[in-house]
C-alpha positions in Angstrom: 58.2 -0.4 34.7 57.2 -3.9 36.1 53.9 -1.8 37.5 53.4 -0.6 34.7 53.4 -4.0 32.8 51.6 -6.1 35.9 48.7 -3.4 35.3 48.6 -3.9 31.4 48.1 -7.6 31.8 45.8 -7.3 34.8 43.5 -4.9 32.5 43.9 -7.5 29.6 42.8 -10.2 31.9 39.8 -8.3 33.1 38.4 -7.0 29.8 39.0 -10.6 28.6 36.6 -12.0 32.0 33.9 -9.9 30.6 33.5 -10.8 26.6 31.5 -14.8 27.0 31.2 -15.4 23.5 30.1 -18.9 24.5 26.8 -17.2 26.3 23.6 -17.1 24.8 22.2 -14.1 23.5 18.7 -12.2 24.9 15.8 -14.3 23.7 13.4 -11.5 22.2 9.9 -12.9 22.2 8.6 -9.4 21.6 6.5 -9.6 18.2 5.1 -6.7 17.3 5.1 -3.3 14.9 6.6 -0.1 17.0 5.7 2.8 14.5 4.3 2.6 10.8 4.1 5.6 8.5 3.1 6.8 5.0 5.6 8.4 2.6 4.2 10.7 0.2 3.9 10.0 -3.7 5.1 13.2 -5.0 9.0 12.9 -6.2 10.9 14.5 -3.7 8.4 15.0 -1.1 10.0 13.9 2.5 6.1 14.4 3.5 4.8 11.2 6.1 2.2 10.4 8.7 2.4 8.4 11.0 -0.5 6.0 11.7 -2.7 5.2 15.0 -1.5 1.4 15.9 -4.0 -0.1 17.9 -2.9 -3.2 19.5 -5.8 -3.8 21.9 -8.1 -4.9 18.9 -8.1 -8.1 17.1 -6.3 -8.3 14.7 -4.0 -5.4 15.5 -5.1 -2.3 13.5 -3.1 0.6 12.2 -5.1 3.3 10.5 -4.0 6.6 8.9 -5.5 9.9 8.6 -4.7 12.0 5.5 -6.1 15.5 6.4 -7.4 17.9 3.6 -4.6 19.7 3.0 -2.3 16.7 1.7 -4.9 15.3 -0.3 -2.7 15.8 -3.5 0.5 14.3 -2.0 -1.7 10.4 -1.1 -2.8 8.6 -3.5 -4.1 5.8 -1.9 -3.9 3.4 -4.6 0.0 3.1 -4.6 1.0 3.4 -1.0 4.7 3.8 0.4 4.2 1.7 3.5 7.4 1.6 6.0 7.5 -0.1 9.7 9.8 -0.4 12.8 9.3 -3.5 14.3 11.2 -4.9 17.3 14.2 -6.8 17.0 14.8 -10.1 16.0 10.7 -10.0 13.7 10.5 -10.1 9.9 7.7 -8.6 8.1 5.4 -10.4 5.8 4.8 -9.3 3.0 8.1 -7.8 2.2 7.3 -3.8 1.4 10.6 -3.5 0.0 10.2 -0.8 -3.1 6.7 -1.7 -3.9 3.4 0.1 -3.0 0.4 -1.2 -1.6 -3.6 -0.4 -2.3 -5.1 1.7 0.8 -7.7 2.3 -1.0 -10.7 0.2 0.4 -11.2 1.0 3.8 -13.7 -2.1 4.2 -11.1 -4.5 2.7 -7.9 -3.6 4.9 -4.4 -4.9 3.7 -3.2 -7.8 5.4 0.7 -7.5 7.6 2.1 -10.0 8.9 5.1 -9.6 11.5 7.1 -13.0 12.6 9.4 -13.5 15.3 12.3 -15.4 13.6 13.3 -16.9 16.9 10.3 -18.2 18.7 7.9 -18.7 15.4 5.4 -16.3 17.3 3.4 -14.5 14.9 0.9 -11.2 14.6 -1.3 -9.7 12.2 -2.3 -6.3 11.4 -5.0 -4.7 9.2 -3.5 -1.6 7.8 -5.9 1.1 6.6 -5.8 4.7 5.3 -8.7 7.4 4.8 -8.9 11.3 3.9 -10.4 13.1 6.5 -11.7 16.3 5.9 -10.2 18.0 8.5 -7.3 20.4 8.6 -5.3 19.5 11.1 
């Protein structure tokens, strides 16, 4: 019995040596957009592409290709625009319920992503064309 109760306080002692509340968490400086995708207009559609970041340009670009056969599920005057970004990075503006205009290719919209921590910040022209292809 007094094993048994010297083990229960030496595993309570250990699992309290690792928590450090008092240490300071990972600094992410990482500021950027990991995925973006398109949600279709129709009602109940769970249709989506996925677009083509390319981070080498400046500014960042992601571009979508809509192919012929969802033609009628884009319109590309009121966009469902949803990102992942990497942690700790708000996006500017907010796409929260609201659609955006795709539809001038020469005019890209404007996205902004912002590392709350370190103030970094990165923009990205997001575009969106039909393509007559079929695949």
């Amino acid at each position: 019995m007094k094993a048994l109760r010297y083990l229960t306080i030496l595993l309570l002692a250990l699992v309290a040596s690792c928590a450090k509340p008092d240490s300071e968490g990972y600094l992410h400086e990482e500021c950027k957009i990991r995925t973006a995708y398109i949600k279709a207009n129709t009602a109940g559609s769970p249709d989506m592409i996925y677009g083509v970041i390319d981070e080498s340009a400046e500014p960042a670009t992601i571009t979508f290709k809509i192919i012929k056969p969802k033609w009628d599920l884009y319109d590309l005057e009121h966009m469902r625009l949803r990102v992942n970004v990497t942690y700790d990075v708000m996006v500017e503006p907010s796409l929260a319920e609201k659609t955006i205009d795709l539809s001038d290719y020469d005019t890209p919209f404007a996205l902004t992503v912002r590392n709350t921590v370190t103030g970094a910040s990165k923009l990205y022209h997001v575009m969106a064309y039909k393509s007559v292809d079929t695949e």
